[in-house]
C-alpha positions in Angstrom: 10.8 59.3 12.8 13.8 60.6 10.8 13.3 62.6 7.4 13.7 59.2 5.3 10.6 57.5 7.1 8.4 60.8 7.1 8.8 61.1 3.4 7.7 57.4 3.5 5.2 57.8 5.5 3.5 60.8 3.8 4.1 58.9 0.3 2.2 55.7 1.9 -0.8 57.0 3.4 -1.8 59.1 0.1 -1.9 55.3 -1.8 -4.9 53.4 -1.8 -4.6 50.3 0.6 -4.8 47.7 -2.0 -1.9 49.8 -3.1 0.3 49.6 0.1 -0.2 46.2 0.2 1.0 45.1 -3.2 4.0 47.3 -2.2 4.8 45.7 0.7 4.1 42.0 -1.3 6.7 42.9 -3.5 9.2 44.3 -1.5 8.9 41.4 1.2 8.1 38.9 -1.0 5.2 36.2 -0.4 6.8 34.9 3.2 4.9 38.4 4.7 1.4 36.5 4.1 3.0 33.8 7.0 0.7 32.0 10.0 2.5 34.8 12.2 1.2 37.2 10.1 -2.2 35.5 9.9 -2.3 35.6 13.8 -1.3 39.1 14.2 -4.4 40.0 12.1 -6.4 38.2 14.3 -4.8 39.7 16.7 -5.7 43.4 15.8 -9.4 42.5 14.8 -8.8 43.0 10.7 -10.1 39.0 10.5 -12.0 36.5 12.5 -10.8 33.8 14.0 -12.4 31.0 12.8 -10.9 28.5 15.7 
């Protein structure tokens, strides 16, 4: 990682989750929250598929 995304880094895992996520919502915008999106959180076990 360079210096720029350490200091990131370090700043985002002292937020609260809820946090990071409303951060990332607003920088990206609502297009984050996509079926891709959906699928890759399938994909890493954080929701159930419900096919």
């Amino acid at each position: 990682m360079t210096d720029v995304q350490k200091k990131m880094w370090d700043a985002l895992v002292k937020m609260s989750g809820e946090d990071v996520a409303r951060l990332f919502v607003n920088w990206c915008g609502e297009q984050i929250l996509d079926d891709d999106f959906y699928k890759n959180m399938i994909d890493e076990g954080v929701i159930e598929n419900e096919e």
